[in-house]
N, C-alpha and C positions, 0 to 999 in steps of 0.2 A: 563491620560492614559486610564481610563474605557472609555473613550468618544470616543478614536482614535480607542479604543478595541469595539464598538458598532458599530462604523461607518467600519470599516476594514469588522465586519461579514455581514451587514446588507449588503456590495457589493459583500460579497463570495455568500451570498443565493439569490441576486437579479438574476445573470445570469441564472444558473438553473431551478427555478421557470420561468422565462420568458421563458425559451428555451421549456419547460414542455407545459406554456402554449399553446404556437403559434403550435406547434408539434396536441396538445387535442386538439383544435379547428379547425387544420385542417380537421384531422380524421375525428369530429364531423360534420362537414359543408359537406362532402365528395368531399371534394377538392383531395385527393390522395384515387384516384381509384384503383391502381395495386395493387396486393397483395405483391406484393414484397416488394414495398416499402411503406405497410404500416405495412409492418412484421418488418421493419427495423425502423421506428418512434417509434413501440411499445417498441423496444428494447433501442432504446436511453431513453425514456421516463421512463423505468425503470433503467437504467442507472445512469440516472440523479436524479432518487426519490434515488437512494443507494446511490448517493455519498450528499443530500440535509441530508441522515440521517447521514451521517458517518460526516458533518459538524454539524449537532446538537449535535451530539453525545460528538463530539471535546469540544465544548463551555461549556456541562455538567460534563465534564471530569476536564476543565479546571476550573469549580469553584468546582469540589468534592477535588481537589488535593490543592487548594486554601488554603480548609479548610480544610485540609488534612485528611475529609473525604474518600478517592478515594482508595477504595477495589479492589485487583486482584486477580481472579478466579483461580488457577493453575491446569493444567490437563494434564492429553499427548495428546501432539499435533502434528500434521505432519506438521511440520514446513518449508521439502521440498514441500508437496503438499497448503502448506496455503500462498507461498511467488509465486507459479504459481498461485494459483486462483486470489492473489492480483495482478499482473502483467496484469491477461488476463482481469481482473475488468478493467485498468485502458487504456489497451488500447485502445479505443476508444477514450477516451478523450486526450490521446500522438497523435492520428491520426487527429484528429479537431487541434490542434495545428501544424501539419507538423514535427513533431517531434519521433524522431524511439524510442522504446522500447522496450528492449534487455533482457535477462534474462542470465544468465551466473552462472555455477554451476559445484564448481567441488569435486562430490562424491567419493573419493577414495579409502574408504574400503569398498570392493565389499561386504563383510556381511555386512555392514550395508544400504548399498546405495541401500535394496532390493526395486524395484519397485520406486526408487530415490527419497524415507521416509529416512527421519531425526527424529524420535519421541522424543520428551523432555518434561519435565514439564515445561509446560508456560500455560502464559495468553494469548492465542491465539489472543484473540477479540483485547485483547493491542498493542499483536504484529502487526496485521494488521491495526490498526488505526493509530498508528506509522507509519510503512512501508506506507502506503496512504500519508500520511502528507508530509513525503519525495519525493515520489515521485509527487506528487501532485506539490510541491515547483519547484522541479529538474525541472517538465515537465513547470511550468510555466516561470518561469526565462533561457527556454532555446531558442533558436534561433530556427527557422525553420529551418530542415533539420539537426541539431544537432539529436546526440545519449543521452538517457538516458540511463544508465546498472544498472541494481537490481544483486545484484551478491550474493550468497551462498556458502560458502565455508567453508567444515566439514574439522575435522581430520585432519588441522595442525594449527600453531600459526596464527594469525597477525601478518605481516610484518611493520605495521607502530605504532606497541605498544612502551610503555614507555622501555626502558632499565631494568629499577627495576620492569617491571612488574612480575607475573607468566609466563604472555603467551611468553614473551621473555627469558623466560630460557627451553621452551618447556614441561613444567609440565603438565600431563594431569590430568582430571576428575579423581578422588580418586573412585570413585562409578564404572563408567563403562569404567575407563581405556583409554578412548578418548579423545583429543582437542577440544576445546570449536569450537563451530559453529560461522560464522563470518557473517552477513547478513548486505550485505551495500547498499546504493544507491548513485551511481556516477553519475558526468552531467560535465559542460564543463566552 
């Protein structure tokens, strides 16, 4: 298992870094002359350095949880504004694939949906490392020209919970009186 787990990462970080390279050494050589589109290598290239960390990042996670060292930070979070940064993170790499990336949100208590914030106590850094993994998965496992959806959806149950759960008898938050936030990633 550790071996198929060495060899599985060692192909997640080879594309990236290759793609980094050839991208640096065009720059470097002055082979892409326009500004345009050397504004646009710079940005994949940073791109690709974020997503080269959020896969080390994975790998460190995965042996602190191992050993069930793995600590989570809890703070208020905007957890509507952290599930768009990770969407608009990710799209470029859903566009190199031919693959759409959709966001879908539906804030219905107008006090709270101010400026379309969700604030909670989370592990923000978790939740987005999470949320990347999924999508990251969704977008690779899907067909060109399929849809990926990140979807959010405050202030009412899950529709596909357990029968005996809480969220299927509509029980809200004791603390602030609201239904738990649903944040999924669907694919095809």
């Amino acid at each position: 298992q550790k071996s198929n787990f060495v060899s599985r990462v060692s192909h997640e970080l080879r594309a990236p870094i290759a793609s980094v390279r050839l991208m640096a050494e065009s720059l470097e050589r002055g082979k892409v002359a326009e500004g345009a589109k050397q504004n646009e290598y710079y940005r994949f290239i940073v791109q690709e350095c974020r997503r080269l960390s959020s896969l080390i990042e994975n790998v460190l996670d995965f042996s602190r949880i191992e050993q069930g060292r793995k600590q989570y930070e809890f703070e208020p979070t905007d957890v509507a504004a952290l599930t768009r940064e990770t969407v608009k993170l990710m799209e470029p790499y859903a566009e190199e694939k031919g693959v759409q990336l959709k966001l879908e949100t539906s804030l219905v208590a107008p006090e709270r949906s101010e400026g379309g914030s969700i604030e909670l106590e989370v592990d923000g850094r978790a939740i987005q490392q999470a949320l990347v993994n999924l999508i990251d998965n969704a977008i690779k496992h899907s067909a060109k020209g399929q849809t990926v959806t990140v979807g959010l959806d405050a202030d009412q149950p899950a529709s596909d919970v357990p029968p005996d759960s809480d969220l299927s008898e509509g029980k809200t938050n004791l603390e602030t009186g609201t239904m738990p936030v649903l944040l999924y990633v669907q694919d095809h």
